[in-house]
N, C-alpha and C positions, 0 to 999 in steps of 0.2 A: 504494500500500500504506500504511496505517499505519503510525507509526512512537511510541513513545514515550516521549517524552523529560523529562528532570527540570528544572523550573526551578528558578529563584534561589531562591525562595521556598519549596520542596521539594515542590510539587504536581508531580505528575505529568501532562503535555499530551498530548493526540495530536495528531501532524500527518503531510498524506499526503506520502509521496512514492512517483513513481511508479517511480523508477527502482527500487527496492527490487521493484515488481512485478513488473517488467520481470528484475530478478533469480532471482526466485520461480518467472518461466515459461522461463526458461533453464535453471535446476538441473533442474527437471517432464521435461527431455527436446524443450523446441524444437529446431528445424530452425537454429537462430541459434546463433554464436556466441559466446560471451563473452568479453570484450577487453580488459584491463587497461589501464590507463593509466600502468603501471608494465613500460618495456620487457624481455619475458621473462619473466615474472610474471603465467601468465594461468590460477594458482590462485582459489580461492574461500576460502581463509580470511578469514574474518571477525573470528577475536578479533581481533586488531590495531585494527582501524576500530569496535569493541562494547567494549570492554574497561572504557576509561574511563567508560564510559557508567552503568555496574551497573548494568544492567539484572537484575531478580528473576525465578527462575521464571514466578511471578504473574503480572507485565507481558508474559512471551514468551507462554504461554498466552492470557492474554486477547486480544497481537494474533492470532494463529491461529485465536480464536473469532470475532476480526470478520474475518478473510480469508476462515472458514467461511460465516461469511453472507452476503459479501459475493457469494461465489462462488455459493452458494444463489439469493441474489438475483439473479444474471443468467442462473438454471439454466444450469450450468455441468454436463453428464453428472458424474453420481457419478465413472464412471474416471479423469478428467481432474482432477476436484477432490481423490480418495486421490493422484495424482500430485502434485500443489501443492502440497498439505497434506505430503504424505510428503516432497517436496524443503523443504520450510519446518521441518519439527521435527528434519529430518537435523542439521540448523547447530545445536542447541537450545544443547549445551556449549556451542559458538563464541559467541554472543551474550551467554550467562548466566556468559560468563567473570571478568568483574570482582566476580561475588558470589558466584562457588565456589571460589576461589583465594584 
């Protein structure tokens, strides 16, 4: 998955990571389950781990526009990609927490 992050210089990067994908197809409704590495704590809250980051509406949009194509680009059935897509803007507050707070 994309991911975008601020450098020193205050350009904005992207970079993939896949686990974040792999996160994306666990919320969708996979057969898998998700396992914290925090024992007992095998919520999905995100602010915590996005907070610091301020990340902008702008930048959460834009990664969902390239998850969109991305998912396009491997024709991914439309059901499957509203399920991604709809588990990806679910978190929208969660991530865009450090710039609405």
């Amino acid at each position: 998955m994309l991911a975008f992050e601020r450098a020193e210089d205050g350009f904005i990067r992207a970079r993939v990571h896949s686990n974040r994908a792999v996160t994306a197809f666990l919320m969708a409704g996979s057969p898998y389950k998700y396992v914290s590495t925090v024992p007992n704590d095998d919520s999905l809250d995100l602010e915590p781990t996005h907070y610091d980051m301020k990340l902008t509406e702008e930048e959460f949009d834009a990664a969902g526009g390239v998850l969109a194509n991305t998912l396009d680009h491997f024709d991914v059935p439309e059901k499957e990609k509203n399920e991604v897509l709809g588990a990806f803007t679910a978190h929208k507050d969660e991530v865009i927490s450090g710039t609405i707070k």
